[in-house]
N, C-alpha and C positions, 0 to 999 in steps of 0.2 A: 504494500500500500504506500502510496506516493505522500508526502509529506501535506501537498495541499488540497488533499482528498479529506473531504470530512470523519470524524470519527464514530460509528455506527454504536448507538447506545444499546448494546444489546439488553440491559436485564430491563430497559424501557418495552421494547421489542415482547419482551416474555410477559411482563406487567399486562401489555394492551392485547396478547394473546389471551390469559389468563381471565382478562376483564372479555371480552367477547367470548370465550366458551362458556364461562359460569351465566353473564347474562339469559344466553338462548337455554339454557338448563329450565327445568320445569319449576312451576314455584306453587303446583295443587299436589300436595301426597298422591301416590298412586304407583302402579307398578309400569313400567316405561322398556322400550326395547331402544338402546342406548343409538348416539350415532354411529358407532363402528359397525353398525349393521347385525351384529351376533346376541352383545348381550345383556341382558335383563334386570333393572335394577329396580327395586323396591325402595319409594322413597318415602319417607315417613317423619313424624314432627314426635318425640315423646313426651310421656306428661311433664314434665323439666322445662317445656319448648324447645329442645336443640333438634335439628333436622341430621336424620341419618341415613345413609342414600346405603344399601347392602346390595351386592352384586351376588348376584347366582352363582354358586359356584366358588366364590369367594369368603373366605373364613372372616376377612375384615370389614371394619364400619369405614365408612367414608363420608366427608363432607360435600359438599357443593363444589367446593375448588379442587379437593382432588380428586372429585370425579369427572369431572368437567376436564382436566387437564388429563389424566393416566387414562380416561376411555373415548378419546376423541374418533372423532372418525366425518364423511361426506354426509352421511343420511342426519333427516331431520328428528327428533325424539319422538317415538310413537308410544300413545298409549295405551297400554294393554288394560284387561281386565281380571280379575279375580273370580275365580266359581263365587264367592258372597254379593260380588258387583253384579255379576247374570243374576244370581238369586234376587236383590233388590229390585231388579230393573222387573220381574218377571212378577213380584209381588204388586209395583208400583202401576203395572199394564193392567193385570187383572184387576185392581181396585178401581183402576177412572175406565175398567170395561162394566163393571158392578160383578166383577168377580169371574164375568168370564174369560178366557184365554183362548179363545177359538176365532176371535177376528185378528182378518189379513194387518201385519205391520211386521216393517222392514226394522227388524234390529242388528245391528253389525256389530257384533262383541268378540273381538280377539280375548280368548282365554288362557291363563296362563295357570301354572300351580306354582303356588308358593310354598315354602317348606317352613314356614313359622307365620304366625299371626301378625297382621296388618292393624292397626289401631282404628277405627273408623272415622 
C-alpha cells in the first residue's frame, strides 16, 4: 500500500457489518430458519427479559450479535412454526368458524420440532 492511499478502518468495516446483520435479525420470538439457508434457531425472550436465540443442533445460547454475525448467510430469515403455533392457529379457525373446521382456508404453516419448550 502506497503511502498516499488512504488507511482502510477495518474494525469500522466489522462495526457496520455487525450493525446490518443484527438489525435485519428478527425482533418477534419465534423459531426462524437462519440466513445460511440450513439452520434453525429458536428465538426466545426469558422471564429475566434477556433474548436467547439457541440453534439446533447447537449445545450453546447465543445472542442477537453473535448470531447474527457466526450464522450469516444470502437468504432472508424465515419463519417457521411450532406443532403449539399449528395447534393455536387450528383452535383460533375453528372458534370464529363456531367450532367448525370443515371450511375451505388457505393456511401455510412450515413446521418444525423443537426439542425443549418455547415460552409463549
Amino acid at each position: 500500500m502506497g503511502d498516499d492511499e488512504p488507511a482502510i478502518d477495518w474494525e469500522g468495516v466489522i462495526r457496520e457489518m455487525i450493525t446490518r446483520a443484527t438489525e435485519a435479525a428478527p425482533t418477534e420470538p419465534g423459531v426462524y430458519k437462519m440466513p445460511c439457508g440450513e439452520c434453525v434457531v429458536d428465538f426466545f425472550i426469558t422471564a429475566e427479559g434477556e433474548e436467547r436465540w439457541l440453534v439446533a443442533g447447537d449445545d450453546r445460547s447465543y445472542t442477537r450479535e453473535t448470531v447474527a454475525i457466526a450464522r450469516h448467510g444470502d437468504h432472508p430469515w424465515e419463519r417457521l412454526y411450532t406443532l403449539a403455533d399449528a395447534a393455536r392457529e387450528v383452535a383460533r379457525v375453528a372458534a370464529a368458524n363456531g367450532g367448525a373446521l370443515d371450511q375451505p382456508r388457505e393456511v401455510s404453516l412450515r413446521l418444525v420440532d423443537v426439542d425443549h419448550d418455547t415460552p409463549p
